[in-house]
C-alpha positions in Angstrom: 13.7 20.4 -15.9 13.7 19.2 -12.2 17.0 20.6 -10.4 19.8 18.6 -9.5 20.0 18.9 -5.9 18.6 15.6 -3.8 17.0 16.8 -0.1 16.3 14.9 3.0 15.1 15.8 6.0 16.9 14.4 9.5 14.7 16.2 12.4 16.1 15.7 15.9 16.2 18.3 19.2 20.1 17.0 19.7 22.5 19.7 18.0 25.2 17.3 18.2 23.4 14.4 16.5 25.0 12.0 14.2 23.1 9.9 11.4 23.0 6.3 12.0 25.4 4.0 9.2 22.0 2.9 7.3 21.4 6.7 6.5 24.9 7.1 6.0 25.0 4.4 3.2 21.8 5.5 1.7 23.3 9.2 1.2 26.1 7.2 -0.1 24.2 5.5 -2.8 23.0 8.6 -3.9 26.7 10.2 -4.2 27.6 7.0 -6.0 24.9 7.2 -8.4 23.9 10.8 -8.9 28.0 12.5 -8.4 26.9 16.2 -10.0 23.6 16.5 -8.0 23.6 18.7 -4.6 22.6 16.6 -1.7 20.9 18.7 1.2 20.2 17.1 4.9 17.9 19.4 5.9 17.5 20.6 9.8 14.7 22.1 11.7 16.9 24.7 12.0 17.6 25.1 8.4 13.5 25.1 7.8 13.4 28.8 9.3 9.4 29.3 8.3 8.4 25.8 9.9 6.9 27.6 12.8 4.6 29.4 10.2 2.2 26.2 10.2 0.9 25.4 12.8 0.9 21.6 11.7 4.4 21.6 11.5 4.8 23.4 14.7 2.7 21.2 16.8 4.4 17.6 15.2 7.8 19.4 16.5 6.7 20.4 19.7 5.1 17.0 20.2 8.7 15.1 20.1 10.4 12.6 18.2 7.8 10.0 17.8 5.8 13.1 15.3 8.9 13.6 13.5 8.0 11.3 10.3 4.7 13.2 10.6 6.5 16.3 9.8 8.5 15.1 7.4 5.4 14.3 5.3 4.8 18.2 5.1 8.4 19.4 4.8 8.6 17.2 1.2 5.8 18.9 0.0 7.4 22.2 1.2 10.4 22.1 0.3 9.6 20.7 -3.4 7.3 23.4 -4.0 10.4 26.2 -2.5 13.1 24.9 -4.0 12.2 21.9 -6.5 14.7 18.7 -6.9 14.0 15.7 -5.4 12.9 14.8 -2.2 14.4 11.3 -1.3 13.5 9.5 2.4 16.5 8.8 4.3 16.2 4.9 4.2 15.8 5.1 0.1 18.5 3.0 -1.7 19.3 4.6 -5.0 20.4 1.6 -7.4 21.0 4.0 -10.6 21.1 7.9 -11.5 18.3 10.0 -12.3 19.3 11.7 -15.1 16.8 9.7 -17.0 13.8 11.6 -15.4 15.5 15.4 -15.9 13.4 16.3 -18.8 10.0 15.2 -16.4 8.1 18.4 -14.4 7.1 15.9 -12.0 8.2 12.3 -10.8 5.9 10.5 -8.6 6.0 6.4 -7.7 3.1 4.2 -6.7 3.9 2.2 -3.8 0.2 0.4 -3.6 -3.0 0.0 -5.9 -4.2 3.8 -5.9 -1.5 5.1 -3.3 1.5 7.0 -3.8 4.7 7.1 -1.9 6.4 10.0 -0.3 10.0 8.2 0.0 10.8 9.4 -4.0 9.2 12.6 -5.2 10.6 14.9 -8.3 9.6 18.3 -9.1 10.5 21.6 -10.7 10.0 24.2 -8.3 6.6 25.9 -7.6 4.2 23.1 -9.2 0.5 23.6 -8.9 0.1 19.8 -6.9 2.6 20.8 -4.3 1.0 24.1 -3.8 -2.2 22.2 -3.1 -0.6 19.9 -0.4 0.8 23.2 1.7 -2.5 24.5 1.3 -3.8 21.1 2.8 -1.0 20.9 5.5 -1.9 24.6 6.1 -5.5 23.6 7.5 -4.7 20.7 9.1 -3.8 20.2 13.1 -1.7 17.3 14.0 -3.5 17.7 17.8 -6.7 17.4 17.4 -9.5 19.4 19.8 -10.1 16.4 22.0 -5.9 15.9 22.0 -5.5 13.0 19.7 -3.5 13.0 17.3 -4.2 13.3 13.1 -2.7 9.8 12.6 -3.0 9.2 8.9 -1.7 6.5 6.7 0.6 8.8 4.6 0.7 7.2 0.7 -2.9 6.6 0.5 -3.4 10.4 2.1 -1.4 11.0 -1.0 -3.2 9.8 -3.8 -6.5 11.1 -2.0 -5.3 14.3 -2.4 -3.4 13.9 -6.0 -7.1 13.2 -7.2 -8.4 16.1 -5.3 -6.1 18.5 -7.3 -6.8 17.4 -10.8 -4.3 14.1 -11.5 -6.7 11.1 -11.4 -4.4 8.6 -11.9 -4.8 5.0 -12.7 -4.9 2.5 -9.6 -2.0 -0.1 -10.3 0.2 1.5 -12.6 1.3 -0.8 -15.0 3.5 1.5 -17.0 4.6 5.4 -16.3 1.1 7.3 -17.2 1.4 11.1 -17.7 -1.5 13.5 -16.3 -1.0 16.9 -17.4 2.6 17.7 -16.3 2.7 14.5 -13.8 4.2 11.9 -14.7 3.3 8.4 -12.5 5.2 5.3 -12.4 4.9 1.5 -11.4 6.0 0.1 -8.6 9.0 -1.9 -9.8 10.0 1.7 -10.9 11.6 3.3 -7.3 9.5 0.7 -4.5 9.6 -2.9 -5.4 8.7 -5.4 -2.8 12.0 -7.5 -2.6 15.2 -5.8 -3.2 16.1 -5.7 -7.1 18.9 -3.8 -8.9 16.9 -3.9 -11.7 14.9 -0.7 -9.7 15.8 2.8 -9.2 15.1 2.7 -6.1 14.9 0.6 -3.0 13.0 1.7 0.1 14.8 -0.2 2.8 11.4 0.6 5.2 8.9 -0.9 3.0 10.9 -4.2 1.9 8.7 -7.3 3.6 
């Protein structure tokens, strides 16, 4: 059963910063819809081990513009520590998600073959995060000749989800379960125009 506890991650150098009114009424769609769950805006201070990876560590000590970088690890991280979901700041929530409780792990395709990290659900210490630390945990964000590891995060993703064992269909058409993973559409949690009829709206991705 995945927890009840929602996190996000909001990653500035500022102790005294605020979160803008879009992430404001994000988190506020979330209270409306999911009232019992636990809803954790996670810090860098609050990640106390970040430093442990050196991935991590560099994206932080590079500044602001390798924040979203680190946030790509810290979902895998903190699903795998503490299990819930892992919801992107500028993610609408349009319903509850007490439908998916039962699930071990929720995942959402955003593009044929790729898979978003805005909406994640997991019970804590699944095999497929495990494998993504272990990937973060050999990978540099600076590389040797100082550029940077710029990846394109969703299809890095689903490369990686078919490295560990969960070949999933390309274009989901309906949710598919792979072992104890359990993929869905699209029009699931990242449609491309807004629609109430979703779980989900990622506010960044809508074109």
């Amino acid at each position: 059963m995945i927890p009840k506890v929602i996190h996000t991650c909001w990653f500035s150098k500022d102790p005294n910063y605020e979160l803008s009114d879009k992430v404001k009424n994000c988190i506020d769609s979330w209270k409306k819809n999911c009232p019992d769950y636990e809803i954790k805006v996670w810090s860098i201070s609050d990640w106390r081990n970040f430093q442990d990876y050196p991935y991590a560590k560099q994206c932080w000590e590079a500044g602001v513009a390798s924040y979203a970088y680190l946030s790509n690890f810290f979902r895998f991280w903190v699903l795998y520590n503490h299990g819930g979901w892992y919801i992107e700041s500028d993610m609408i929530l349009n319903k509850g998600l007490d439908e998916f409780e039962n699930e071990t792990v929720v995942l959402g395709e955003i593009n044929p073959g790729e898979i978003s990290g805005a909406l994640m659900g997991s019970i804590k210490g699944h095999d497929l995060f495990k494998h993504f630390i272990s990937v973060y945990s050999r990978m540099s964000w600076i590389k040797k000749d100082h550029s940077l590891e710029i990846y394109h995060d969703s299809g890095f993703n689903g490369d990686e989800i078919r490295k560990a064992g969960y070949d999933f269909p390309k274009n989901i058409k309906e949710k598919t379960v792979i072992g104890n993973v359990s993929f869905f559409p699209k029009n699931y949690f990242f449609p491309k125009w807004y629609n109430n009829e979703s779980v989900s709206v990622h506010i960044g991705s809508l074109t």
